[in-house]
N, C-alpha and C positions, 0 to 999 in steps of 0.2 A: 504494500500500500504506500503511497508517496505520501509526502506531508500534507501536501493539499486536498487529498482524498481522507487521511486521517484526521485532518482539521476539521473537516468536512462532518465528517462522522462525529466527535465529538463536540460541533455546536450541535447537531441533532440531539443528541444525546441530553446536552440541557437543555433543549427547546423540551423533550418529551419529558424528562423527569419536572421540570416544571410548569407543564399545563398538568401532568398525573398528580404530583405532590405541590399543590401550592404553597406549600411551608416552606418546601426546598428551597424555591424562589423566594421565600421570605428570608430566610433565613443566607442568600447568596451565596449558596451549595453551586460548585462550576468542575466540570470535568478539566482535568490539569495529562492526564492519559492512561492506554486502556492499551489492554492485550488479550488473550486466548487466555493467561492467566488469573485476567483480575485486573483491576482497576487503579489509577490516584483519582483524589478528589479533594479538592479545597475548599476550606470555609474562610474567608476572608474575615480579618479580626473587623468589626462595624461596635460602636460605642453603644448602641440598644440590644447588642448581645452580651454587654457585660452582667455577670452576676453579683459581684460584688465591687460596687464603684469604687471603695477605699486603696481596692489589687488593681483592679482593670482589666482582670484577666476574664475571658471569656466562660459565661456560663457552662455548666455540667452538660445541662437540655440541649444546649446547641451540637454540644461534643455527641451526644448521646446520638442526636440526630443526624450527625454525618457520619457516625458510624453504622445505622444502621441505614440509609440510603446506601454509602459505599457499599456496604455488604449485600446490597440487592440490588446494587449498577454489575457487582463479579459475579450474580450470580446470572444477569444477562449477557454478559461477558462470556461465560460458557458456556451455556446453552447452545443446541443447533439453532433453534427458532424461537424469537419470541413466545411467552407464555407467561400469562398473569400469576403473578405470585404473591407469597403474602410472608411475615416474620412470624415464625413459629414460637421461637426462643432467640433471645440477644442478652448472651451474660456479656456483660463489661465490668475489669477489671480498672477502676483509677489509679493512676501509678503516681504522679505530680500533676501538681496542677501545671496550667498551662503557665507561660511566660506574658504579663501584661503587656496589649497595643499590636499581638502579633497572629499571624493568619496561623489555622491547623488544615495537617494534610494529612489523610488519611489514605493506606494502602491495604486493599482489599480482595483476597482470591476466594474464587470458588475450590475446593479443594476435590469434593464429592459430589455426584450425582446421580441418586438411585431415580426409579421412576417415580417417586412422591416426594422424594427430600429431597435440598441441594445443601449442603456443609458449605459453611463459610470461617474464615478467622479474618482480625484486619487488628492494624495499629493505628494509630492515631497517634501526629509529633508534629512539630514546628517545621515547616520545610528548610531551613538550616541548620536544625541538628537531626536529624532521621536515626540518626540511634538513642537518642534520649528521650523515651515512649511517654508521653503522654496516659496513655488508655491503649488499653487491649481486647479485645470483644472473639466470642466465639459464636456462631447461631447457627440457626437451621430454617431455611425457608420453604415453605409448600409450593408445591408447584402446580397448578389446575390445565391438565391436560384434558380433560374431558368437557368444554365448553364453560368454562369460569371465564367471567368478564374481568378487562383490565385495561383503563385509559391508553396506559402507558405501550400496550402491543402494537399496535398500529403505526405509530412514529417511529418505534424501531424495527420492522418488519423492512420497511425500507431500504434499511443499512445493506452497504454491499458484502457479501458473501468473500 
């Protein structure tokens, strides 16, 4: 895939996660890149996501929430086709808190894929230190192969092969 075809793909990617999940979009969740493996994803540090004003550092619930978006962009990431899924389970582990004024990126693969479950793990960390984890999360998504509806299929059904 060349950069332009992958750029390509990854504005789709948040045009569709943000008309399926309008929080995403609230919360300015943006694919950063994406493989066969799993995903990165950004949340840009914004001053209405702070949890406590006195740190500055970015609330829990945001973190909470791009990790488990991430974990369900890798688990369209593996997939052969599009299919409406849902969060089964999402343990998250808090390691430190974030660093005040500073964006979080989280990295997210699908690992397994039976015919009803996808296995996911993902980290979450500042994209200037990637080994100094932030958050850790492991989960399990449903996957509705048998006509379950889902915003979000259609905008990536598109994606090229």
């Amino acid at each position: 895939m060349t950069p332009e075809e992958k750029a390509a793909v990854l504005a789709r990617f948040d045009q569709a996660f943000a008309q399926a999940v309008p929080h995403n979009a609230a919360l300015g969740i943006r694919f950063a890149d994406f493989d066969g493996a799993g995903v990165l994803i950004d949340l840009p540090y914004a001053a209405h996501l702070v949890g406590n004003p006195d740190t500055g550092v970015l609330h829990g619930g945001a973190v909470t929430a791009l990790l488990d978006a991430s974990c369900g962009a890798a688990v369209f990431a593996r997939i052969a086709a599009p299919l409406p899924i849902a969060t089964l389970d999402l343990r998250i582990d808090y390691l430190r808190p974030g660093e005040p004024k500073r964006d979080v990126r989280c990295r997210a693969e699908c690992y397994k894929v039976t015919e009803n479950v996808a296995f996911v793990r993902a980290v979450a960390f500042h994209p200037h230190a990637p080994e100094d984890l932030i958050a850790s999360a492991a989960g399990t998504f449903i996957l509705f192969r048998k006509g379950g509806k889902s915003a979000i299929v259609e905008p990536l059904a598109e994606r090229p092969s």
